[in-house]
C-alpha positions as CSV (number, residue, x, y, z in Angstrom):
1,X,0.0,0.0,0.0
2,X,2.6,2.4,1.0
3,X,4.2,2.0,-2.7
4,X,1.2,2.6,-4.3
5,X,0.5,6.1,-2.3
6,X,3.9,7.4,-3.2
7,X,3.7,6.0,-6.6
8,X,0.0,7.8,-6.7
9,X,1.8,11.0,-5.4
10,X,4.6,11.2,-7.8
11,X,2.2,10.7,-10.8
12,X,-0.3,13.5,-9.4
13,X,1.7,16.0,-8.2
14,X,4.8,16.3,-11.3
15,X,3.1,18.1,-13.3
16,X,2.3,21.1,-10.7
17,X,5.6,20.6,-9.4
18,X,7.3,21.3,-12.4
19,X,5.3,24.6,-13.7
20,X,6.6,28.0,-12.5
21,X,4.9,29.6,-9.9
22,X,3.5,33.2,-10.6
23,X,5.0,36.1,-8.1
24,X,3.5,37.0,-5.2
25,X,3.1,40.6,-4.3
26,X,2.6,42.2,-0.6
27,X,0.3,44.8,-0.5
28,X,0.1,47.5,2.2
29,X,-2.7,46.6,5.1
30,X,-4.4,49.9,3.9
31,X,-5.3,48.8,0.7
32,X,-8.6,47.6,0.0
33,X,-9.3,43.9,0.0
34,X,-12.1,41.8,-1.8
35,X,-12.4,38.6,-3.1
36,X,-12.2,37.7,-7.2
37,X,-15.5,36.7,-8.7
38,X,-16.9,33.5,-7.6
39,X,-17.6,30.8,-9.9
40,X,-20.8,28.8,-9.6
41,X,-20.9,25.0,-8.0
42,X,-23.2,24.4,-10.6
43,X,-24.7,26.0,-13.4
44,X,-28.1,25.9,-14.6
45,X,-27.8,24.3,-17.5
46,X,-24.7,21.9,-16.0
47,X,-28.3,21.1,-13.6
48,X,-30.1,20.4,-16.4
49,X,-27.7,18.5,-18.4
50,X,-27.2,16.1,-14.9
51,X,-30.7,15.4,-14.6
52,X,-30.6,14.5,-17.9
53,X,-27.4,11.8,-17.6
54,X,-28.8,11.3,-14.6
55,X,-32.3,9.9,-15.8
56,X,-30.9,8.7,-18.8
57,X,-28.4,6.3,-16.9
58,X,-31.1,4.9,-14.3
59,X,-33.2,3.7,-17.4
60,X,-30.4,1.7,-18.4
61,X,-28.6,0.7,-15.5
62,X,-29.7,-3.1,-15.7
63,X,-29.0,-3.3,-19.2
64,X,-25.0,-1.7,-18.8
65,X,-24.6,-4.0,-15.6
66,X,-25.8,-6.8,-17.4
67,X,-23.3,-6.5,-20.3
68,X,-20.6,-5.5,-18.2
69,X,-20.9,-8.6,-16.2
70,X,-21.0,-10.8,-20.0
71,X,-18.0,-9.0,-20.9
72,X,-15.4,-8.9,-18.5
73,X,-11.5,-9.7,-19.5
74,X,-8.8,-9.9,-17.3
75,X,-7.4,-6.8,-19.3
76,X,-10.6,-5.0,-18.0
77,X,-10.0,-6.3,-14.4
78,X,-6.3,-5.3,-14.3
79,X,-7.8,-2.0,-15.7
80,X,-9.8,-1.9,-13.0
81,X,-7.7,-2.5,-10.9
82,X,-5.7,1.0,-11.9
83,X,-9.0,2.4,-12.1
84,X,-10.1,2.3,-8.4
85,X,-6.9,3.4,-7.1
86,X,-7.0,7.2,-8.4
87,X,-10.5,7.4,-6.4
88,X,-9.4,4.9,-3.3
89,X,-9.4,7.5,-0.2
90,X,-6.9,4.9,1.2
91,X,-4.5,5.3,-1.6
92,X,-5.6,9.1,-2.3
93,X,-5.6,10.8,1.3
94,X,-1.9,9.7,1.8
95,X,-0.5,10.3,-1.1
96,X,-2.4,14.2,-1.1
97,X,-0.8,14.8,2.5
98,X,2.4,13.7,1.9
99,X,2.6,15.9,-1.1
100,X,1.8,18.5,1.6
101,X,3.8,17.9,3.9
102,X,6.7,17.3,0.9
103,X,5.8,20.8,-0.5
104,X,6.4,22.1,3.3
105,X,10.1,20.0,3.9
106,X,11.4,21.5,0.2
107,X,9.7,24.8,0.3
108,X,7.4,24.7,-2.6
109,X,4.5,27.1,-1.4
110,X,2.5,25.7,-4.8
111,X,3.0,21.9,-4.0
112,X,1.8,22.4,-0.5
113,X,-1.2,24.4,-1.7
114,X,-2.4,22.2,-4.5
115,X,-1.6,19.7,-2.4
116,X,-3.9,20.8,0.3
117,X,-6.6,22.0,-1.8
118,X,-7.2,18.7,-3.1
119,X,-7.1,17.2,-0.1
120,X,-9.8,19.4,1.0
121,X,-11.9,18.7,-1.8
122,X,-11.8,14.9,-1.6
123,X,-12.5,15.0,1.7
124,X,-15.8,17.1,1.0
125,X,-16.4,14.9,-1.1
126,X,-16.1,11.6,0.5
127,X,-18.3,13.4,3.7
128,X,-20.8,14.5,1.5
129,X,-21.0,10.7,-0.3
130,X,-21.6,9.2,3.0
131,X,-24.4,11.2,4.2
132,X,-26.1,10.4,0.5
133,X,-25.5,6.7,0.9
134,X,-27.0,6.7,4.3
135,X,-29.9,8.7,3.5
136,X,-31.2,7.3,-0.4
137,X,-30.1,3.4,0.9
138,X,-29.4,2.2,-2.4
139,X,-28.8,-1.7,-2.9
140,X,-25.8,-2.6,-4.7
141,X,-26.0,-4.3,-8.2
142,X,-24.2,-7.0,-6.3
143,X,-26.5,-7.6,-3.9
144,X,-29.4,-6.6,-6.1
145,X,-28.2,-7.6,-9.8
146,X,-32.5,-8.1,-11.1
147,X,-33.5,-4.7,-9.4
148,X,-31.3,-1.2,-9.9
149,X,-35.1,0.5,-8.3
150,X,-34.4,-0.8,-4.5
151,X,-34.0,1.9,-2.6
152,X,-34.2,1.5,1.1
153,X,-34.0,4.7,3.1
154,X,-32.0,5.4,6.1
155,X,-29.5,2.4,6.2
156,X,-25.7,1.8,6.6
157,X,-25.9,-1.1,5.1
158,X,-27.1,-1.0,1.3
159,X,-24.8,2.3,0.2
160,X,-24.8,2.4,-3.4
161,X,-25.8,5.5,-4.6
162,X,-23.8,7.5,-5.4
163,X,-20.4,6.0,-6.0
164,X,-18.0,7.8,-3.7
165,X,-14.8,6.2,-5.7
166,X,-16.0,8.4,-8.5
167,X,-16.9,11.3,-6.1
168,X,-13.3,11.1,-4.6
169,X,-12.1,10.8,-8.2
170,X,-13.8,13.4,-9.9
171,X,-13.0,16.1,-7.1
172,X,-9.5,15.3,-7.5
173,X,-9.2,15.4,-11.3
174,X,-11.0,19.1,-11.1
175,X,-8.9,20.9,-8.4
176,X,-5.9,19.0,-10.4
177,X,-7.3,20.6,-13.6
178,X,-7.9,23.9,-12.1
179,X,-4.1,24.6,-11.3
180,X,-2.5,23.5,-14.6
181,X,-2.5,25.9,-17.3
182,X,-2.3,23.3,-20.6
183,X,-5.2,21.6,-21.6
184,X,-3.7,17.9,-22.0
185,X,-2.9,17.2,-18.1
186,X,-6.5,17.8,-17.8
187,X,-7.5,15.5,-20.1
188,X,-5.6,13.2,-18.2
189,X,-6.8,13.9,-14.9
190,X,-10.3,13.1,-16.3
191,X,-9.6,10.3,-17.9
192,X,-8.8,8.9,-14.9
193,X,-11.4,9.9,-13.3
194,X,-13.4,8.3,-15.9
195,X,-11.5,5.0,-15.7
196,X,-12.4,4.7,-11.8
197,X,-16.5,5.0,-13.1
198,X,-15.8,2.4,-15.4
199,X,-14.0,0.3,-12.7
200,X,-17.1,0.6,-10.5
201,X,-19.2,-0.7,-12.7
202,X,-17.3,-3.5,-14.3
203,X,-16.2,-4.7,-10.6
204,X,-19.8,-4.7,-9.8
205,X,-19.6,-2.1,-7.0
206,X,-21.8,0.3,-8.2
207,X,-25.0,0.9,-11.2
208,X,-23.7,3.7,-14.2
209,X,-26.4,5.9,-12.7
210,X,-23.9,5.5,-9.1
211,X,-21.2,6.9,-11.1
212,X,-22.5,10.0,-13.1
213,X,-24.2,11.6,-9.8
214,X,-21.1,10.7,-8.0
215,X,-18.9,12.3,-10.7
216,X,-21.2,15.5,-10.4
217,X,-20.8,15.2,-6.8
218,X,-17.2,15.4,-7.0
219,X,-17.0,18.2,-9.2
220,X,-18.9,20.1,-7.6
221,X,-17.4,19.8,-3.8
222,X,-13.9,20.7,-6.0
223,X,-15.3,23.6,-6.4
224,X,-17.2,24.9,-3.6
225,X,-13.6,24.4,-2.6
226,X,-12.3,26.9,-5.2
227,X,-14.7,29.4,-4.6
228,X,-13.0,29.2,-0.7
229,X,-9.5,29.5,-2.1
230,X,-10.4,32.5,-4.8
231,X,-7.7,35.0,-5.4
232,X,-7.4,38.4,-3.1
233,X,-8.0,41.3,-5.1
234,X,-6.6,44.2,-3.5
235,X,-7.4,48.1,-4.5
236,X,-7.5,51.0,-5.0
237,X,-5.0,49.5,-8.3
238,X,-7.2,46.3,-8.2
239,X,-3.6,44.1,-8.1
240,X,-4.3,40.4,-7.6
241,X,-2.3,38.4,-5.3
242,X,-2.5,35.0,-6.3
243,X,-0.4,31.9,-7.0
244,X,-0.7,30.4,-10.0
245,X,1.1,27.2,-12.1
């Protein structure tokens, strides 16, 4: 285990640690201090286009665990395998606090912030998952393979809904996206992200419709966190103090 969480640190965290950090400028105490725009958890159309997936992957939930079940290969297991560990809080708590506490021992103000950040936003999200699960009760298709509809209520033990791998992951990839300035390491982060869905479903963990709400989930507790974190805007000038990568 302990490989795996420095292995997952090291493939996380390179790319942040290797993009320059932006200058920081101190500003005098009498300047006036606000925060930058906040953007929203959740627009209204990103609302409608969940409800959407959302219904849209419920009506077929049966029919996607079905054929995932027909279809596995031990090249999708071992895929899984890789899948489940970039949304594992086991593998992905570690790994984000010892990239904290590695950002505090080598100085890097970015590693330790990013570092931070993320783990704030997978925790958000993992807290937020439990809560669901307890509350909706949802059976798991392994427990459940005929019925994807059972929903039990208050319950700690049927915990389906909403797939807190893919919560954990999801949250992850977008505070990871969020401080890289190219566009292909956040294809990547997603990807992954994606991969852990995929692994939920094909190990039988979780129903597609699990997945999609917990990937909203995710997203959004990312950033809730972001709107936190927002750069200081500072005035009369309006200079923002921020760190960027």
């Amino acid at each position: 285990m302990r490989i795996r969480v420095v292995l997952l640190a090291s493939a996380l965290l390179a790319p942040l640690a290797a993009g320059p950090l932006a200058a920081q400028h101190l500003v005098p105490d009498s300047l006036f201090r606000t925060r930058a725009p906040a953007r929203p958890v959740i627009r209204v159309w990103e609302a409608g286009l969940l409800a959407g997936l959302g219904a849209g992957a419920m009506a077929i939930d049966r029919s996607v665990r079905d054929d995932a079940q027909e279809d596995r290969t031990p090249f999708r297991n071992h895929l899984s395998d890789f899948g489940n560990a970039f949304g594992n809080k086991l593998y992905v708590y570690p790994a984000l606090a010892l990239g904290a506490l590695g950002g505090k021992a080598i100085g890097s103000k970015g590693l330790t912030r990013i570092s931070w950040h993320s783990l704030e936003a997978t925790a958000l999200a993992g807290a937020t998952v439990e809560i669901v699960k307890t509350a909706v009760g949802r059976r798991r298709p392994d427990v459940s393979p005929g019925d994807p509809f059972t929903f039990r209520g208050a319950t700690f033990t049927d915990n389906s809904f909403p797939s807190g791998h893919t919560a954990i992951a999801f949250a992850l990839a977008t505070t990871l996206a969020g401080e890289t300035r190219d566009h292909w390491s956040d294809a990547g982060f997603y990807t992954l992200a994606t991969l852990t869905g995929f692994s939920r479903v094909n190990d039988d963990k979780h129903w597609l419709s699990d997945t999609v709400f917990g990937a909203a989930l995710g997203i959004m507790s990312a950033r809730l966190v972001q709107r936190w974190h927002r750069p200081l805007i500072v005035g009369p000038g309006v200079v923002a103090a921020s760190v960027s990568f």
